[in-house]
N, C-alpha and C positions, 0 to 999 in steps of 0.2 A: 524643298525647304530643308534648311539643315540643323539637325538636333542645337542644341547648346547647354553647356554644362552647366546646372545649378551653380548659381555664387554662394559664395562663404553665408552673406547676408541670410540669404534665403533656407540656407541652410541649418546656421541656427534659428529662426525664425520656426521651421518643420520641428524641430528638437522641442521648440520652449511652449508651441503648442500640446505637441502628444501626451509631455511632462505636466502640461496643466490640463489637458482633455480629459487625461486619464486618475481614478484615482489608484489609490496604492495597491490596493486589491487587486487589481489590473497588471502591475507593474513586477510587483515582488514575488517571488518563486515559492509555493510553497506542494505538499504532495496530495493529491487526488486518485481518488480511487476511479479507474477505467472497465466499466460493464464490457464484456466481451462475449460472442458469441460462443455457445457452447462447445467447449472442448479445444479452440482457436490461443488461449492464453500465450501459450511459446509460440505462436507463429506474430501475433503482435507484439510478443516483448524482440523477438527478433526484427521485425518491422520498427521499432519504436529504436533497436541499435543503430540501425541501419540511418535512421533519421537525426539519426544522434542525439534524441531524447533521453533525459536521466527517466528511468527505469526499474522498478524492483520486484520481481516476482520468484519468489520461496517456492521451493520445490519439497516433497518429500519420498522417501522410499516407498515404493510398496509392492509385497509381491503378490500376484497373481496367479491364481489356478486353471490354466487353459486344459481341455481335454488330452490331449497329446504330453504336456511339459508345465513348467511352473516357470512365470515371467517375472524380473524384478521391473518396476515401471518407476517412473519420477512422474508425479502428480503435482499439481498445483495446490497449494496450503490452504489455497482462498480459491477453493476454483468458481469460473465466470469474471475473474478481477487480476488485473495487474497494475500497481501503484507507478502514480508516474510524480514528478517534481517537475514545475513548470509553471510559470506566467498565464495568468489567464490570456492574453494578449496573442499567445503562442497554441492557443487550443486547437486550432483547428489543423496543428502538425500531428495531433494525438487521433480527433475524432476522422479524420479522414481516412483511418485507415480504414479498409474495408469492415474486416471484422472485430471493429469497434462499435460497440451500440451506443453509448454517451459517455458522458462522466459522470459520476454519480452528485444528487445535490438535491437544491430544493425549490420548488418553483422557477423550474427553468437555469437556476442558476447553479453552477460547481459549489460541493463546500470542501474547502479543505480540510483533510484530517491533520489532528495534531501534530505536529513536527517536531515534538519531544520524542513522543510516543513510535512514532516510525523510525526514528535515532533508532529508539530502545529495539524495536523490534528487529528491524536491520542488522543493526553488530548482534543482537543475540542468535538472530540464527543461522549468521557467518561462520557461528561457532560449533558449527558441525552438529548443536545439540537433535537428542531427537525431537521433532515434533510432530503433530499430525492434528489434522482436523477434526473439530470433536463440535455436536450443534450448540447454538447457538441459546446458551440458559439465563432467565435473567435471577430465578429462586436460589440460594445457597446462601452460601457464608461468603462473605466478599471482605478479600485479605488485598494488604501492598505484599509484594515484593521486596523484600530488604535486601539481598546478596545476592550476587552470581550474576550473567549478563542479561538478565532481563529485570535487576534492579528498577524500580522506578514505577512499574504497572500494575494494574489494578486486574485481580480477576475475581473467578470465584475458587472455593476452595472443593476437591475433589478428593475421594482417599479409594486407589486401586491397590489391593492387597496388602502390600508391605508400603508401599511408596505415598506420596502426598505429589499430589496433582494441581495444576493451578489453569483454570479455562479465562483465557486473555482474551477477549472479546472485544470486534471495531463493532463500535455503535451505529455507524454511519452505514456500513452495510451489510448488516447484521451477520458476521461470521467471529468464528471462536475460533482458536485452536486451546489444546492441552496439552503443559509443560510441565516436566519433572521437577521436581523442586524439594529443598532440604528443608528438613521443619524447621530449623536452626533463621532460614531464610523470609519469614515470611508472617507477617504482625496483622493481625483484625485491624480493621476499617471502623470508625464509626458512623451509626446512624446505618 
């Protein structure tokens, strides 16, 4: 028996179903945070190139004191997660990777993280600043952001010697980091 080609008909027919099956949540791209096996991160965000999934995972310096020598290393900012942008529809081009353990969410379901907020974080630490991992605090002072590239977020407010510190924290799955920041830059929250 011989294949035959879908007709136009049937075709948009598949289209105007999926478009009403699904709703938008489903459809529209937004970014998630991806659980990964311990210490695996660059090997999924390489897997996830390779799949040609949008992908973002922050690296930072750090160096190390082996017995013998002192190593500089590139660690993950958020380690166990690497941010992906994608359709829910398209999940299972993410979660199939091996050392992927879900996406993170709630009752079964993905929740997306803000897509403002990933903007912000994104171009800000393109920008070569330093940053590093700091835990996860919910107590302090909680300031915006007014100036410089990570304008826009919310942290808490920290003070290391000379300098003013800001810990940006993803709610969704509970990590921090802490960012340099000019006092000039940075206004109280209320409430």
């Amino acid at each position: 028996m011989a294949c035959s080609a879908p007709t136009i008909a049937a075709l948009e027919r598949e289209d105007y179903l999926a478009s009403v099956a699904m709703p938008t949540q489903w459809t529209e791209q937004h970014w998630y945070a991806a659980y990964t096996c311990a210490h695996h991160e660059k090997r999924v965000a390489a897997e996830l190139g390779a799949r040609e999934v949008q992908h973002f995972l922050p690296l930072y310096s750090s160096v190390r004191r082996w017995k013998d020598r002192r190593v500089q290393l590139e660690l993950p900012l958020f380690p166990g997660y690497v941010f992906v942008r994608l359709a829910l529809r398209d999940r299972l081009r993410v979660v199939q990777i091996p050392s992927v353990v879900r996406l993170v969410g709630f009752n079964g379901l993905p929740a997306a993280l803000p897509d403002a907020e990933m903007e912000i974080m994104r171009s800000g630490l393109s920008q070569s600043l330093r940053a590093k991992p700091h835990p996860f605090l919910t107590v302090g002072r909680c300031v915006r952001i007014t100036g410089g590239p990570f304008s826009g977020l919310e942290g808490i407010l920290k003070r290391r010697k000379n300098n003013l510190r800001v810990v940006v924290s993803l709610e969704l799955i509970q990590r921090s980091v802490v960012v340099d920041v000019d006092a000039a830059d940075v206004r109280a929250v209320a409430g």
